[in-house]
C-alpha positions as CSV (number, residue, x, y, z in Angstrom):
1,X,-98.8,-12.8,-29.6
2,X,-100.8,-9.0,-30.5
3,X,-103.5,-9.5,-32.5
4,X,-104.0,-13.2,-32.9
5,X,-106.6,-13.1,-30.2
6,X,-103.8,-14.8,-27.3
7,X,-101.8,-12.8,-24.6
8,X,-99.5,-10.2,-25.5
9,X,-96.1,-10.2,-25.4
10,X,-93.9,-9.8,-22.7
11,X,-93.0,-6.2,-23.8
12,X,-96.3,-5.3,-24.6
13,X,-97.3,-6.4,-21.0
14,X,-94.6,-5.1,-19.1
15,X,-95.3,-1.5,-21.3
16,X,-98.6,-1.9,-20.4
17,X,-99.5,-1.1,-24.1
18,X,-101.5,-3.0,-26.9
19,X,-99.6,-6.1,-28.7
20,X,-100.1,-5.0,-32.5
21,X,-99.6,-7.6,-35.4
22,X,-96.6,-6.3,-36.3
23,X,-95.1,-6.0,-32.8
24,X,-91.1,-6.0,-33.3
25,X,-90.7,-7.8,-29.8
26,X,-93.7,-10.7,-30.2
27,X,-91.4,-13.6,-31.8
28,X,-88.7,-13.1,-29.4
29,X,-90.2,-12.1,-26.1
30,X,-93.1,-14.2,-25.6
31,X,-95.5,-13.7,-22.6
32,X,-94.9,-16.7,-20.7
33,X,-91.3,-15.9,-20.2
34,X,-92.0,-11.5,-19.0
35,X,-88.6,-11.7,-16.8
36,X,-86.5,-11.8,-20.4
37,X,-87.6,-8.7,-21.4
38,X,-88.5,-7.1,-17.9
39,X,-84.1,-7.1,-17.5
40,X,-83.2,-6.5,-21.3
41,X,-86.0,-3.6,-20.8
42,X,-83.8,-2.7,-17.5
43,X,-80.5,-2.3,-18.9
44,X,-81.0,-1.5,-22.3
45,X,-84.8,0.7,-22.8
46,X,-87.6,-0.5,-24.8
47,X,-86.9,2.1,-27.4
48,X,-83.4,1.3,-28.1
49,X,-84.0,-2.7,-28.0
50,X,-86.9,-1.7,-30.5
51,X,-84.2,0.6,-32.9
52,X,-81.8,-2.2,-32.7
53,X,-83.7,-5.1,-33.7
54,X,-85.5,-2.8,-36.3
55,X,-81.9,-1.9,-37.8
56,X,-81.1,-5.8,-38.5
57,X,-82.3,-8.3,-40.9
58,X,-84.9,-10.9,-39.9
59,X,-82.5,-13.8,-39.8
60,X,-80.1,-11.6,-36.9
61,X,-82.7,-10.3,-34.6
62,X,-83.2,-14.0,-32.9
63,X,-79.3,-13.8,-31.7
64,X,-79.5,-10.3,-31.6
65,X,-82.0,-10.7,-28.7
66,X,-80.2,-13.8,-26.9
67,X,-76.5,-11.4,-26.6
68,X,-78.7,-9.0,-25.8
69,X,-80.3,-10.9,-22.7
70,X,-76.9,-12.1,-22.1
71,X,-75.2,-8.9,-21.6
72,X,-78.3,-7.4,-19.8
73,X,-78.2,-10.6,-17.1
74,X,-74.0,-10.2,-16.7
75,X,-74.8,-6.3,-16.0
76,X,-76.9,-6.8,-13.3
77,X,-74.9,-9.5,-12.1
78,X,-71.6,-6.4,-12.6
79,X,-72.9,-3.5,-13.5
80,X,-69.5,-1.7,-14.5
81,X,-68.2,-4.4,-16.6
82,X,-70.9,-6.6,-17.4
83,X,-69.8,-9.9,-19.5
84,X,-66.6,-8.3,-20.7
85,X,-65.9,-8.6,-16.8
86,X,-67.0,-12.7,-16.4
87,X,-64.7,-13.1,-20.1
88,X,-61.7,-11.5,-18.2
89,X,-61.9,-13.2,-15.3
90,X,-61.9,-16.4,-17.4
91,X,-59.0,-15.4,-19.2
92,X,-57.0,-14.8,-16.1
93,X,-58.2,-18.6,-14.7
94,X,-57.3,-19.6,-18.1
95,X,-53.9,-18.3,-18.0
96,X,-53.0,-19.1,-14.2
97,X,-54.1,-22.7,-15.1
98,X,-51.7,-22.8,-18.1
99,X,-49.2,-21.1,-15.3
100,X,-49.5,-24.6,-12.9
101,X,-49.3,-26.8,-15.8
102,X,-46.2,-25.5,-16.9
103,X,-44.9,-25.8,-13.2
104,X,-46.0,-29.2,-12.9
105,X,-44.8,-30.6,-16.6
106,X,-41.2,-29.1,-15.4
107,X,-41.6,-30.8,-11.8
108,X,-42.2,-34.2,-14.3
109,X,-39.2,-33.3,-16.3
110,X,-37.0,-32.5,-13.4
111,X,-37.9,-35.9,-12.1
112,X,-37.4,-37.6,-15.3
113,X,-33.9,-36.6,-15.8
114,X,-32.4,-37.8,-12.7
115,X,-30.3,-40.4,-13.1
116,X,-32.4,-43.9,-12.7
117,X,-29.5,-45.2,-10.5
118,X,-30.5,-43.1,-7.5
119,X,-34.3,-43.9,-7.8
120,X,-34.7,-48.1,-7.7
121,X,-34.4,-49.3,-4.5
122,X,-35.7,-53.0,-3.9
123,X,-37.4,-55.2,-5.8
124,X,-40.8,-56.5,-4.9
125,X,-41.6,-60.4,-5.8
126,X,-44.9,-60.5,-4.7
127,X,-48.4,-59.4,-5.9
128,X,-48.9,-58.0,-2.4
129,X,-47.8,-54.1,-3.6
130,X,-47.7,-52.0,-0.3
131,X,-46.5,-48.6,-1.7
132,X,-46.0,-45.3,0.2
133,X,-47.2,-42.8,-0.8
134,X,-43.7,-41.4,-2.5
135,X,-43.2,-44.5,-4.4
136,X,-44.9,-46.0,-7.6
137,X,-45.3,-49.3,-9.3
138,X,-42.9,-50.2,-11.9
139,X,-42.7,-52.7,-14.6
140,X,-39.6,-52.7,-16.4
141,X,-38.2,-54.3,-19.5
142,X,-37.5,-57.5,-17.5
143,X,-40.7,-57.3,-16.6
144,X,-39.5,-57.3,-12.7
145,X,-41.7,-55.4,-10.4
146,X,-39.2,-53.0,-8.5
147,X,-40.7,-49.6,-6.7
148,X,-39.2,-46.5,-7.7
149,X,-38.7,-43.5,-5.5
150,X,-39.8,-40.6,-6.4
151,X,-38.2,-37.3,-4.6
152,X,-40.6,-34.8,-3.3
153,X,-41.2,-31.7,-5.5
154,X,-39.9,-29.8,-2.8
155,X,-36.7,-31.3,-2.8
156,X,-36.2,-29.8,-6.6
157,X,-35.3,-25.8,-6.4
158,X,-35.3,-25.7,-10.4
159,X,-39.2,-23.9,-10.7
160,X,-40.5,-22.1,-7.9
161,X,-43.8,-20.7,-8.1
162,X,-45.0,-17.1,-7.3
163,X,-48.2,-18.3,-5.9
164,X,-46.5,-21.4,-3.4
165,X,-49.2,-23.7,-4.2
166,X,-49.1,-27.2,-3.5
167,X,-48.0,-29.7,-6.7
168,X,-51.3,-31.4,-8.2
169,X,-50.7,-34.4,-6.5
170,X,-50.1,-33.4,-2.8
171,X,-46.3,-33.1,-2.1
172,X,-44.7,-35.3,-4.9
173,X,-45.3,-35.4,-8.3
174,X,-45.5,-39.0,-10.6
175,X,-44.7,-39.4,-13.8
C-alpha cells in the first residue's frame, strides 16, 4: 500500500501515479489483484469510483467496492443491461420453473383422482419385481404387493402446456 514502503495499489499502478498514505483505493484495491480495478476503472472512471467511495462512511466503502466490481464485471459481460439483465433472466427461469411445477403437481392430481378400480391390475407374490416402465410398486394396507398402472400424461387433456415440453419423468408421471 502508498507510503508504507511496499507496491502501490492497483489504482495507483494502473494510473501510473504515486500511492499516497491516504490513498482512497489502497484498502480495497490491492496490487496483487490490478484486474479488479483495471474493469471497475473501465466501466465506472477513477474519478467517480474516488467521489463515491469518498461520499460513504468507512464501514460502506468495503461493499461499496464489491457491487461495484459486480456490476462493472456483468457490464462487460452485457453492456446494455448489466446485472439488472442476469437478475431478469433469473426471474424469468424462476418463473417458467414455478410454470412446470404447477403442470406437473396437476398431472399428479389428475392421476390421483382416478378412480383406483381402473388402475390395479394383478397382484405380484414374489420378490422378483419386473416393472415397466408405466407401472410402480405398491404396498397397500394388506400389505399385498400389487403393481399399479399409471396412465401416460398424455392420455390426460386437463393441463396442456404452452411450451409442449416433456413431463419430468419421461412420458408418465408417478405419484
Amino acid at each position: 500500500m502508498g507510503g508504507n514502503g511496499t507496491s502501490p495499489c492497483a489504482s495507483c499502478k494502473l494510473l501510473r501515479r504515486r500511492c499516497a498514505k491516504d490513498c482512497i483505493f489502497a484498502p480495497y484495491f490491492p496490487s496483487d489483484d490490478p484486474h479488479k480495478f483495471a474493469i471497475v476503472h473501465k466501466v465506472f472512471g477513477a474519478s467517480n469510483v474516488s467521489k463515491m467511495l469518498q461520499e460513504l462512511p468507512m464501514h460502506q466503502r468495503a461493499d461499496a467496492v464489491s457491487s461495484l466490481v459486480y456490476e462493472a464485471n456483468a457490464r462487460m459481460r452485457d453492456p446494455v443491461y448489466g446485472c439488472v439483465g442476469a437478475i431478469s433472466f433469473l426471474q424469468n427461469q424462476v418463473s417458467q420453473l414455478q410454470m412446470q411445477l404447477a403442470v406437473a403437481q396437476a398431472e399428479i392430481l389428475c392421476i390421483q383422482m382416478q378412480p383406483e378400480s381402473n388402475n390395479i391390475t394383478t397382484p405380484v407374490h414374489q420378490n422378483n419385481y419386473e416393472a415397466d416402465d408405466k407401472s410402480f410398486l405398491f404396498h397397500n394396507n394388506l400389505s399385498q404387493h400389487q403393481y399399479i398402472n399409471f396412465p401416460s400424461s398424455s392420455d390426460h387433456h386437463v393441463i396442456q402446456d404452452s411450451l409442449k415440453r416433456e413431463s419430468f419423468f419421461g412420458h408418465d408421471m408417478v405419484s
